[in-house]
C-alpha positions as CSV (number, residue, x, y, z in Angstrom):
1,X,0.0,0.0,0.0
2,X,2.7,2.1,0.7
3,X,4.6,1.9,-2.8
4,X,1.2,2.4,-4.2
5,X,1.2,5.9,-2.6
6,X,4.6,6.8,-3.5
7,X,4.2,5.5,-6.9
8,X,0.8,7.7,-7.7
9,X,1.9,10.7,-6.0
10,X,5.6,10.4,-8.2
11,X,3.2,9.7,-11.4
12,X,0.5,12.9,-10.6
13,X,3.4,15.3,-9.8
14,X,4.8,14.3,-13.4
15,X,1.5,14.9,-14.8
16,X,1.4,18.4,-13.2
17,X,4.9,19.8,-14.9
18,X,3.7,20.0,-18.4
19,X,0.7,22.2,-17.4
20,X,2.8,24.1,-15.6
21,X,5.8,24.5,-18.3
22,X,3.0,25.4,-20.2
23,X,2.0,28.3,-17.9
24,X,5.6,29.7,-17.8
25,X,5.5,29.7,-21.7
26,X,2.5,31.5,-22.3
27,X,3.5,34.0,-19.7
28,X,6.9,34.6,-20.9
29,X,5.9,35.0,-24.6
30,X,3.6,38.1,-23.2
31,X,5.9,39.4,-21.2
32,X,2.9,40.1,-18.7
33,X,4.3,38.8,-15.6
34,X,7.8,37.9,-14.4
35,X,6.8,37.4,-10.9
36,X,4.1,34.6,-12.0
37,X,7.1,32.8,-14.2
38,X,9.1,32.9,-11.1
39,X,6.1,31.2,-8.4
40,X,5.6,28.6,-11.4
41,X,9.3,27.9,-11.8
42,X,9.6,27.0,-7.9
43,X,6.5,25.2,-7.9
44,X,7.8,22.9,-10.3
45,X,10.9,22.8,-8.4
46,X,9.2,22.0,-5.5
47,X,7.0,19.2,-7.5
48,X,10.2,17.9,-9.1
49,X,11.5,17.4,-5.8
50,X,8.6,15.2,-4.9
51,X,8.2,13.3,-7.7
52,X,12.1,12.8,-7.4
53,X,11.7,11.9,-3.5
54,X,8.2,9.1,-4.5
55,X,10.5,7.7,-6.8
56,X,13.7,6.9,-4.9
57,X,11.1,5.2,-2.2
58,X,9.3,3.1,-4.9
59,X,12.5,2.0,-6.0
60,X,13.7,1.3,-2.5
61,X,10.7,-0.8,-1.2
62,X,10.4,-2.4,-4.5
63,X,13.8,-3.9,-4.4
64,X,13.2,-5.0,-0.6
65,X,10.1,-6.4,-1.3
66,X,11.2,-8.0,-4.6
67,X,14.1,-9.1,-2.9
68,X,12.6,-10.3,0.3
69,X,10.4,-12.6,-2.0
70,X,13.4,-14.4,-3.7
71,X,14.9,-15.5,-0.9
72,X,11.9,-16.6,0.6
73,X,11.2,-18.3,-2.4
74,X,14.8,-19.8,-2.5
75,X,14.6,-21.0,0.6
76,X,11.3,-22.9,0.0
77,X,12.6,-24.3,-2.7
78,X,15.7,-25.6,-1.3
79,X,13.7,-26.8,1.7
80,X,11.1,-28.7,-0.7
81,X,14.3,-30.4,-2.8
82,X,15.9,-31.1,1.0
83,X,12.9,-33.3,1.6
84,X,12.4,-35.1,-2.1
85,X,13.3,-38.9,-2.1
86,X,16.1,-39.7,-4.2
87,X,13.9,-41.4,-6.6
88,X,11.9,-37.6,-7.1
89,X,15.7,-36.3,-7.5
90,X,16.6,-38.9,-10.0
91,X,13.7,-37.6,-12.1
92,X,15.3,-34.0,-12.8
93,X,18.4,-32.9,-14.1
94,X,20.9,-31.9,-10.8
95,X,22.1,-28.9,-13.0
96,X,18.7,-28.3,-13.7
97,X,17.5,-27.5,-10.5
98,X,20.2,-25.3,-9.6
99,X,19.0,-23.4,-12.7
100,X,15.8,-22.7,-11.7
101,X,17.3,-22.2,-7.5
102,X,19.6,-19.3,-9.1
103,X,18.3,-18.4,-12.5
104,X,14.7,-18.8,-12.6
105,X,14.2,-17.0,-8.9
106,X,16.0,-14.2,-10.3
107,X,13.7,-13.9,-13.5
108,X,11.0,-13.8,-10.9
109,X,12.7,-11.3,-8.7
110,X,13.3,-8.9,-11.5
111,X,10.1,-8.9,-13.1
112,X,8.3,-8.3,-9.5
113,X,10.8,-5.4,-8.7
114,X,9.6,-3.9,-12.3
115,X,5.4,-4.9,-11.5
116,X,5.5,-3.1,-7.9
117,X,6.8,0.0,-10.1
118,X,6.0,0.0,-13.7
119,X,2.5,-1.7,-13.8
120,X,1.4,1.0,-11.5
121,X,3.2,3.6,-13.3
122,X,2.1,2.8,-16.8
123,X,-1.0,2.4,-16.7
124,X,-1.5,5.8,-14.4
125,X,0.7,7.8,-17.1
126,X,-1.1,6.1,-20.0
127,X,-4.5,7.1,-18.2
128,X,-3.5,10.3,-17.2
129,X,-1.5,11.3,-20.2
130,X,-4.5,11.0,-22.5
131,X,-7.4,13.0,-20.1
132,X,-4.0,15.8,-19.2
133,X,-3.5,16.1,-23.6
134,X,-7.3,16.1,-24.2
135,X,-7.9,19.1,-21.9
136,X,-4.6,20.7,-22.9
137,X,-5.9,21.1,-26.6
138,X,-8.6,18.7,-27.5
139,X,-8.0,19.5,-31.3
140,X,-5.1,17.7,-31.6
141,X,-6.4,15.0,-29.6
142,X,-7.2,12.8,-32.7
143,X,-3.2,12.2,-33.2
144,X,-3.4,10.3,-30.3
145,X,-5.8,7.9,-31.6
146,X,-3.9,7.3,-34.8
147,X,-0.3,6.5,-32.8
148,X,-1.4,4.7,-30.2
149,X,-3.3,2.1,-31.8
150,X,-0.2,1.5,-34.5
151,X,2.3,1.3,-31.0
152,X,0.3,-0.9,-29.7
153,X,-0.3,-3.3,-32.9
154,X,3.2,-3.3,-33.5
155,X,4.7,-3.9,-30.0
156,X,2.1,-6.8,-29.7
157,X,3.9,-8.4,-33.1
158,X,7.3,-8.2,-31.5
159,X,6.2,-10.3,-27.9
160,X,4.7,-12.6,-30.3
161,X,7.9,-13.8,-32.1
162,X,10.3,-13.1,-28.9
163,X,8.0,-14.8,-26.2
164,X,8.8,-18.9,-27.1
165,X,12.4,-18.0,-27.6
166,X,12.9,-17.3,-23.8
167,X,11.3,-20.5,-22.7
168,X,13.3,-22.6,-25.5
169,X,16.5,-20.1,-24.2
170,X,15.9,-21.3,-20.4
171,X,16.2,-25.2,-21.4
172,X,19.5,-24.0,-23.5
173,X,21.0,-22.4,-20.0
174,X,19.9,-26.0,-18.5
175,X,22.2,-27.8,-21.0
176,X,24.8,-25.5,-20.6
177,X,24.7,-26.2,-17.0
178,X,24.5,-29.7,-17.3
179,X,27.4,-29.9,-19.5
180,X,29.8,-27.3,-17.1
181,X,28.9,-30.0,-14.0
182,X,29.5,-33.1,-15.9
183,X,33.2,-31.8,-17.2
184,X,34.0,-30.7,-13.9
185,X,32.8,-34.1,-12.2
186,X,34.5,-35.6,-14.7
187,X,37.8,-33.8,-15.0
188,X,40.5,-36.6,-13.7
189,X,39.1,-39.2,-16.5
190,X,38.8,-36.6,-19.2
191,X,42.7,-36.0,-18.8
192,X,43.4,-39.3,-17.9
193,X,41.8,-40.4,-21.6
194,X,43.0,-37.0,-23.0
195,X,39.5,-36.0,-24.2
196,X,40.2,-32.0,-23.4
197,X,39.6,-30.8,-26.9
198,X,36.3,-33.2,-27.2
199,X,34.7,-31.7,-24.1
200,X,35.9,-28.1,-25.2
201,X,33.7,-28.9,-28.5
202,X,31.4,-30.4,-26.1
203,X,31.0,-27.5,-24.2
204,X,31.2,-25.2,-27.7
205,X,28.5,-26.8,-29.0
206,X,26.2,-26.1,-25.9
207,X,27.5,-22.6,-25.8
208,X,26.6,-21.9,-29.5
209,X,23.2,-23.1,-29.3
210,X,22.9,-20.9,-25.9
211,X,24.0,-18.1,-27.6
212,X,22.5,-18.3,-31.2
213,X,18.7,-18.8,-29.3
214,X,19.7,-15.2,-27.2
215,X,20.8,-14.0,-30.5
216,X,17.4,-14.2,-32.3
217,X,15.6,-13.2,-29.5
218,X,17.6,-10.1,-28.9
219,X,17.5,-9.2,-32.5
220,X,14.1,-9.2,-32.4
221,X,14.1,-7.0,-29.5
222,X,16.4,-4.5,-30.7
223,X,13.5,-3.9,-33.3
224,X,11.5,-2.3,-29.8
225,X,13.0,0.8,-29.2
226,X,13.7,2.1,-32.5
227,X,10.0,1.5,-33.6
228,X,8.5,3.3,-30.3
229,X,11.1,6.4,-31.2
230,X,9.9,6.2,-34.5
231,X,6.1,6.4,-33.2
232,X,7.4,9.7,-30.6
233,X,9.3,11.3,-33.5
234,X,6.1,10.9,-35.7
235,X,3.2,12.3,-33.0
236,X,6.2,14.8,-32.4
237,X,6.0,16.2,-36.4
238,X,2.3,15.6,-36.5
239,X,1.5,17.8,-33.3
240,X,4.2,20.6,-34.2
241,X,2.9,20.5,-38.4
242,X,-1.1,20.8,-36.4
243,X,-0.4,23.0,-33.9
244,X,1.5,25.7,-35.9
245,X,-1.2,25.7,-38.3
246,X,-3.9,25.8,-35.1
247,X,-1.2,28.5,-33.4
248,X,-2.0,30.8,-37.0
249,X,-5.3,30.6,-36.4
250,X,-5.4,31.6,-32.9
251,X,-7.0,28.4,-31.5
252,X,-4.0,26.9,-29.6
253,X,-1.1,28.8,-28.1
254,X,2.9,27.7,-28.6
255,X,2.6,26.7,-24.6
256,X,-0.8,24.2,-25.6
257,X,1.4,22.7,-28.5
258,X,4.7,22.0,-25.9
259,X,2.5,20.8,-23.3
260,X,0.9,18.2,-25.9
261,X,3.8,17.0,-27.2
262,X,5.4,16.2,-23.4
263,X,1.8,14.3,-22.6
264,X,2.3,12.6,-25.7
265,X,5.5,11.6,-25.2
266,X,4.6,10.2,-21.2
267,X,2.0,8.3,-23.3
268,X,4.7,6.6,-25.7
269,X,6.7,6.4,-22.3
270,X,4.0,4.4,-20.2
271,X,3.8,2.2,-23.4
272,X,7.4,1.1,-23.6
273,X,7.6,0.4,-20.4
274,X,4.4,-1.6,-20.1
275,X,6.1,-3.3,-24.1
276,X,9.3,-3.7,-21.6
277,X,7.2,-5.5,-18.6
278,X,5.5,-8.0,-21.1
279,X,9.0,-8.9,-22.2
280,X,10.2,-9.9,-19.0
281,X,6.9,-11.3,-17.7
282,X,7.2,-14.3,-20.5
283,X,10.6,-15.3,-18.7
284,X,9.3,-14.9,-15.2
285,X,6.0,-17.0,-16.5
286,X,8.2,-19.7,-17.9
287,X,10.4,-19.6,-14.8
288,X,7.4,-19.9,-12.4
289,X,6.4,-22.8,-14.4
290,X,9.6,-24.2,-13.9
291,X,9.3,-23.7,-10.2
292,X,5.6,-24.8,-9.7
293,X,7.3,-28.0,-11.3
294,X,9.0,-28.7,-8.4
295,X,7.2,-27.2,-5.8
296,X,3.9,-29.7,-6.7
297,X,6.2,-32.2,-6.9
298,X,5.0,-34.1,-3.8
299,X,7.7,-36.6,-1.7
300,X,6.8,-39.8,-2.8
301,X,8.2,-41.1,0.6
302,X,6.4,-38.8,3.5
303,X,5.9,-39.5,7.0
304,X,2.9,-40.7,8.3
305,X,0.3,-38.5,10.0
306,X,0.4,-40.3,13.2
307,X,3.9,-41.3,13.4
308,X,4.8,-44.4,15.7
309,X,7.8,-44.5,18.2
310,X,10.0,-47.2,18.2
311,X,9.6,-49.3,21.7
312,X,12.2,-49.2,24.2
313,X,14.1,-51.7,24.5
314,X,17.6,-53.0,25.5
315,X,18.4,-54.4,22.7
316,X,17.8,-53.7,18.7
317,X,16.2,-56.5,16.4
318,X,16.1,-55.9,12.6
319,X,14.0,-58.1,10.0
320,X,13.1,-58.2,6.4
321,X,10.0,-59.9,5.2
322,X,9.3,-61.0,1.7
323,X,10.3,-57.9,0.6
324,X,10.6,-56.6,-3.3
325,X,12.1,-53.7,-4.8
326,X,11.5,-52.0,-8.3
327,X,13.3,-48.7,-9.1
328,X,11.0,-46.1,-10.5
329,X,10.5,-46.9,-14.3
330,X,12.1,-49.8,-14.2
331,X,10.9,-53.5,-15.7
332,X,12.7,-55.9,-13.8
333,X,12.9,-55.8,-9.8
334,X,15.6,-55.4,-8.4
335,X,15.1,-57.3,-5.1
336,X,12.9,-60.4,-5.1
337,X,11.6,-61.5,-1.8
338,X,14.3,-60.8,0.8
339,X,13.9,-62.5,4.1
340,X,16.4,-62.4,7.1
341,X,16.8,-61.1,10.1
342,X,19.7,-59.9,12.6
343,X,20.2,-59.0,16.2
344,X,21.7,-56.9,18.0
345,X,25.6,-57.8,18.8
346,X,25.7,-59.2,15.6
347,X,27.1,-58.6,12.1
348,X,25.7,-59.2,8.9
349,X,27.1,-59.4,5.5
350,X,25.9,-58.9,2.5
351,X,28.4,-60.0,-0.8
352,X,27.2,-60.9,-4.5
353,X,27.6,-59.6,-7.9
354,X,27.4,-55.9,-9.5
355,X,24.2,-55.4,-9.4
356,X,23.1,-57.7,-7.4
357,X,21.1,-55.5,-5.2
358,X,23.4,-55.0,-2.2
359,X,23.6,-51.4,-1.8
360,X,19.7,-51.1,-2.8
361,X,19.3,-52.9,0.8
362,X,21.1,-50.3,2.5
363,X,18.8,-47.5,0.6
364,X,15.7,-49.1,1.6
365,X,17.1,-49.3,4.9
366,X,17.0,-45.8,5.6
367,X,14.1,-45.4,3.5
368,X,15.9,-43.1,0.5
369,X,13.4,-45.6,-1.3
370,X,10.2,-47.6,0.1
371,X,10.1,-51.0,-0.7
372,X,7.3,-52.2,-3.4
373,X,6.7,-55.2,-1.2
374,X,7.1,-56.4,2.1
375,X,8.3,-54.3,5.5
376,X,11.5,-53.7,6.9
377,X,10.8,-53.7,10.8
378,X,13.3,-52.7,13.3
379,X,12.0,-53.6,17.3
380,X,8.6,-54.8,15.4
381,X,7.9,-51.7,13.9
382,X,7.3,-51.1,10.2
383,X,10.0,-48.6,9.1
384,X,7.5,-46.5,7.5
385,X,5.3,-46.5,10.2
386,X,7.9,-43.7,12.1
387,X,9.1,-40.8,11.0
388,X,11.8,-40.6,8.8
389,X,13.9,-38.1,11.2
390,X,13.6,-40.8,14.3
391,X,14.3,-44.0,11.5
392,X,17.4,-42.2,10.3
393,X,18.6,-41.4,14.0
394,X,19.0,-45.5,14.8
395,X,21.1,-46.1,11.5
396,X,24.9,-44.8,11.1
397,X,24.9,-45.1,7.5
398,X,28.7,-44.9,5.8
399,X,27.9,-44.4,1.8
400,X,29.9,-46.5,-1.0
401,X,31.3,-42.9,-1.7
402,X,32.5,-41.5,1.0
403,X,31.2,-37.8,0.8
404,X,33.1,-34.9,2.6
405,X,31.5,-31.0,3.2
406,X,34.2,-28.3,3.5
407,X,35.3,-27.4,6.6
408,X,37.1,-28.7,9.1
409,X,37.9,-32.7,10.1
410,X,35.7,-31.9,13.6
411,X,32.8,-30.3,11.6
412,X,32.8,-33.1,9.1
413,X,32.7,-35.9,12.0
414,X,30.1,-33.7,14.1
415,X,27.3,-33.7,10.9
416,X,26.9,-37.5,12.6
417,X,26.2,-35.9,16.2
418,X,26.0,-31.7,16.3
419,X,27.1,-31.5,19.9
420,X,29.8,-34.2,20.1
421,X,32.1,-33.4,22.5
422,X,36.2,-32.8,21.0
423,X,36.8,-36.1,22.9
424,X,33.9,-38.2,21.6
425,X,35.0,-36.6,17.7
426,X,38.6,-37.8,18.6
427,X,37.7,-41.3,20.2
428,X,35.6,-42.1,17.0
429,X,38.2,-41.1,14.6
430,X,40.7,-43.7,17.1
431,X,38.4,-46.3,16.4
432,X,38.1,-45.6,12.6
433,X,42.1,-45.6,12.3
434,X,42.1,-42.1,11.4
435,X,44.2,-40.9,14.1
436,X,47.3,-41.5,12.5
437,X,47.0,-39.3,9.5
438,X,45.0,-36.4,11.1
439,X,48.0,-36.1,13.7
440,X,50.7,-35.2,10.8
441,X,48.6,-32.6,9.8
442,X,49.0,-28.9,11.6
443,X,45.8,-28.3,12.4
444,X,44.7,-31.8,13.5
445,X,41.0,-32.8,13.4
446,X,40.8,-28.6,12.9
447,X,42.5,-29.2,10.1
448,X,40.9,-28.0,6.6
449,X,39.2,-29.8,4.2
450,X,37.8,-28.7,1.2
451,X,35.0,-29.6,-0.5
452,X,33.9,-33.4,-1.6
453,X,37.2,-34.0,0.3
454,X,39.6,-33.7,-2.8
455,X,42.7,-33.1,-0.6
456,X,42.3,-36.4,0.8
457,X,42.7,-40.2,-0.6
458,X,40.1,-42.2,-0.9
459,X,41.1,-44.7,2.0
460,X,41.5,-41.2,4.4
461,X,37.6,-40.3,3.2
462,X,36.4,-43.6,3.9
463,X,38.1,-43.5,7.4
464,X,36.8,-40.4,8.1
465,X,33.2,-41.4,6.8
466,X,33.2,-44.3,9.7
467,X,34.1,-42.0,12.2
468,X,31.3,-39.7,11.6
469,X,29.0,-43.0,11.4
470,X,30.7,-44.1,15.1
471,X,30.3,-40.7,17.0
472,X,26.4,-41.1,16.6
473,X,26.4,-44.2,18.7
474,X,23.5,-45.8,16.1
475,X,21.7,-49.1,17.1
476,X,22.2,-49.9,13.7
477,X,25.8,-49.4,11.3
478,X,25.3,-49.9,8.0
479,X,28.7,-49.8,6.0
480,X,28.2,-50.1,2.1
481,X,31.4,-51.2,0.7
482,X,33.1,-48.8,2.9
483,X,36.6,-49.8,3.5
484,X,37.4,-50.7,-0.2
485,X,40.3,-48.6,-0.4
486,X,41.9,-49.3,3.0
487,X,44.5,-51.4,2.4
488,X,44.1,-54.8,3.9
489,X,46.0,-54.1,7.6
490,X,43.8,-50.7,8.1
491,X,41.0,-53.8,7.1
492,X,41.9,-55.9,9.5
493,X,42.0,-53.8,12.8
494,X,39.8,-51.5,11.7
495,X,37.5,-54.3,12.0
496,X,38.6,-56.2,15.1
497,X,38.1,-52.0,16.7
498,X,34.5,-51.9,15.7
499,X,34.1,-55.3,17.0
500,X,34.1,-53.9,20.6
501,X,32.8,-50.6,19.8
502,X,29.6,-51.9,18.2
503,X,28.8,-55.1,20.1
504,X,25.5,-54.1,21.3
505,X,23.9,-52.8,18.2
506,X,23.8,-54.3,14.5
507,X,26.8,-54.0,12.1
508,X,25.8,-54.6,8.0
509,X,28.4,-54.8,6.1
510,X,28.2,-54.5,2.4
511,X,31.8,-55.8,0.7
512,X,33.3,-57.2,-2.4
513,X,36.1,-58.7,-0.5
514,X,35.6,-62.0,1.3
515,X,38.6,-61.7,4.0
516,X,36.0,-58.2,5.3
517,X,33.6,-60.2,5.9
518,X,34.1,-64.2,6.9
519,X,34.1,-63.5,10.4
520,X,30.7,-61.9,10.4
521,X,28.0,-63.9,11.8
522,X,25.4,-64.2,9.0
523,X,26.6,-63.6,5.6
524,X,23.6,-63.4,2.6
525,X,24.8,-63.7,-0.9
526,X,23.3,-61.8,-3.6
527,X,22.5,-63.0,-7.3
528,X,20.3,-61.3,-9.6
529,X,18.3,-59.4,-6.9
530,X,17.7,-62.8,-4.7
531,X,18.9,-64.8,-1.9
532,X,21.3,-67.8,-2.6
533,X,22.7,-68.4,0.4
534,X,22.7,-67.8,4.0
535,X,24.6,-69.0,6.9
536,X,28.6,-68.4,8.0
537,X,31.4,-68.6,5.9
538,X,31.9,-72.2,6.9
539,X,28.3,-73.3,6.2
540,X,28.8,-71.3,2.9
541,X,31.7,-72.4,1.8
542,X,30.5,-75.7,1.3
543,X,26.8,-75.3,0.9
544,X,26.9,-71.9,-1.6
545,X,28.4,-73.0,-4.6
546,X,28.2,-69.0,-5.7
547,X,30.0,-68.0,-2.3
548,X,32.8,-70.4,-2.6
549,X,33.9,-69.2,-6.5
550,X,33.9,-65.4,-4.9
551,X,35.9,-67.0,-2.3
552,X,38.1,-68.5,-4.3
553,X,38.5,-65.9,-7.0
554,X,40.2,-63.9,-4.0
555,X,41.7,-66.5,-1.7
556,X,43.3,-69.5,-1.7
557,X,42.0,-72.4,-1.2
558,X,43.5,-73.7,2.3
559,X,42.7,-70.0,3.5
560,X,38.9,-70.6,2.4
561,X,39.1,-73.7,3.8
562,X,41.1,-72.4,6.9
């Protein structure tokens, strides 16, 4: 409401300065009065001032208003992406929805800080512009009709051939995106295969198609401006060839004629702007859209309305019934009724084929998918009968890829537990055989590390992934291939450490090599999505035909048979 008042009152003080330039004229032509040219000339002064004053205000609330809304706006978004399952992430680009975080909210930023101003402003100038001419000299009122029905024809033909070329322009900017993240992801095996000038073309050939689609748009536009000076420059002759002629006769005076022309020219004005808000309000409809899009996207895995609590109890018991898993879109499932069960104290391994299905356990696990069949239960509780915030609390989850934030080595191990103590971060990091290589460093656990851990080895990101798992004292650890690039010592007593650390909640350990894992106490291979075998490594090893050529594809015989 505010910016409305400053707005009209910047808009009806501009509407006031012809009339009176038009007073000073007629004055000073007669020579009548110099003290009348002087009250005019600090009245407008005065109304300058004010119309000066409105207008710096408009701008200022417009831009905290306009920008109050984007981040508001980004924030939703981000929090709405926060909770999507990874399956409702899988379904749009990653580089696309940065796009429309950054881009698209700016689009919509802009063209709000434009409608709190310009949408007021035209239309009031427009308005006001033609009743202001009319009463200024109503016979050359009829030049009005003949220009503004041309502007208006010919600025509509222009949004009609630019509009689609900013929607097809903002799926350009996607690719481009796209293509920056997946070179940079990338970059190691692009030198390593020396593949530097195909990406450039890559790259080129994205940035050519950006720019050629911005090209025809802008041409088109740069048809706007001089078409809309061509319309002022014509009212401008047409007024001046009228009014002199009227000016001979004695029916309008040389003040009328400069008057006109200024109310004319605030008409064009409004017009162009209101030309220059339907341009930008295409983009900010197609970036909406874009929004919307993922804002109506609704989680496909939500917590319930009533949640349940897990029951107390002493110890943690986890099962899965006849479950079945098949990934959104897919044909085939990916799990076929999985049935075990583990308690706590003990460790469970899961080993089998690429693509066997091992890692999809883990995901359904912690509910980053639901299954399509069957329950999980943990205590005798349906995992998707509790929140997602209390099922996630009881699992220390270690990814396959050992993901690292920037910042120090304590923040990194604290995202398990935000208020661990420096002792609890240093005893977990002890455990996970980290110790060793944090202590050479200056710094120590305060010790830098930047971002997706790339001044670290993989073995060190792993290490330090199973510390931030350990300092949340889970009732369940669930370790997905996680100490792949340890070397087989760091295997070992890493191991035999967790063994004490963890022996009253459940360890499941998801590994490719069989010397991780024969001591566990239930061991479930993995072929094609179904269970094959189940027991020890001794029962398996004779029973699990599968089992024993992993086994032996790694080990020797005797030390299979050991």
């Amino acid at each position: 409401m505010i910016i409305v008042c400053f707005v009209l009152l910047s808009t009806m003080s501009n509407l006031t300065l012809p009339m009176l330039s038009k007073k000073i004229i007629n004055q000073g032509i007669g020579l009548k009065s110099y003290e009348t040219i002087w009250i005019t000339a600090v009245i407008m002064l005065v109304v300058l001032i004010i119309a000066m004053l409105c207008m710096i205000m408009s701008n200022k609330i417009s831009s905290i208003v306009s920008m109050g809304f984007s981040r508001d706006l980004r924030g939703g978004l981000f929090t709405h992406i926060c909770h999507m399952s990874q399956g409702d992430l899988e379904k749009t680009e990653v580089s696309s929805l940065i796009s429309r975080q950054t881009n698209d909210v700016l689009q919509l930023q802009t063209v709000l800080a434009q409608m709190l101003t310009m949408m007021l402003t035209a239309p009031i100038m427009c308005i006001g512009g033609i009743i202001m001419a009319y009463l200024t000299a109503p016979e050359l009122s009829w030049i009005i009709l003949c220009i503004l029905p041309v502007s208006i024809v010919l600025v509509f033909l222009i949004l009609i051939q630019v509009n689609p070329l900013f929607k097809i322009n903002q799926q350009k900017l996607d690719h481009v995106n796209q293509v920056i993240r997946e070179i940079l992801n990338g970059m190691r095996v692009i030198r390593a295969f020396n593949k530097e000038k195909y990406e450039e073309k890559h790259f080129n050939e994205a940035s050519q198609d950006l720019m050629q689609i911005a090209l025809r748009a802008n041409r088109i536009m740069t048809i706007l401006l001089p078409i809309m000076t061509l319309c002022v420059n014509g009212a401008n002759i047409l007024i001046i060839w009228n009014g002199g002629h009227n000016m001979v006769k004695g029916i309008t005076t040389y003040g009328d004629v400069q008057a006109f022309i200024q109310y004319v020219s605030m008409i064009l004005m409004s017009l162009m702007m209101t030309s220059m808000l339907m341009v930008t309000l295409p983009r900010a409809i197609t970036s909406a859209g874009r929004i919307n899009e993922v804002l109506q996207t609704e989680p496909s895995i939500q917590d319930p309305e009533q949640p349940l609590h897990f029951p107390e109890a002493d110890k943690v018991s986890l099962s899965f019934q006849h479950v079945d898993f098949l990934y959104p879109g897919a044909d085939e499932k990916v799990l076929s009724n999985i049935n075990f069960s583990v308690q706590a104290g003990e460790t469970l391994a899961i080993i089998g084929g690429t693509g066997s299905g091992k890692s999809t356990i883990l995901s359904l696990l912690n509910r980053f998918y639901d299954v399509s069949a069957g329950s999980i239960q943990i205590n005798g509780i349906d995992i998707r009968s509790v929140s997602q915030e209390q099922l996630r609390s009881r699992v220390g989850m270690v990814p396959q890829k050992a993901f690292l934030f920037g910042g120090s080595i304590f923040e990194n191990v604290c995202y398990g537990k935000q208020n661990a103590s420096e002792e609890e971060v240093e005893y977990a990091l002890e455990i996970a055989q980290a110790k060793s290589f944090i202590e050479e460093k200056e710094f120590g656990i305060y010790s830098y590390i930047t971002p997706a851990g790339a001044n670290l080895s993989g073995g060190q990101k792993q290490r330090l992934a199973i510390a931030r798992a350990l300092v949340r004292k889970p009732d369940i650890y669930a370790f997905d291939d996680s100490f792949s690039a340890l070397d087989f010592k760091t295997d070992a007593t890493l191991r035999q450490a967790l063994k004490q650390e963890v022996k009253n909640a459940i360890m499941i350990i998801v590994a490719q090599r069989v010397g991780t894992i024969m001591d566990a106490d239930k061991i479930i291979v993995l072929e094609n999505g179904r269970i094959i075998g189940q027991g020890t490594h001794n029962e398996l090893r004779k029973e699990c035909k599968v089992y024993r050529e992993i086994a032996l594809s790694q080990l020797t015989e005797s030390e299979v048979d050991a």
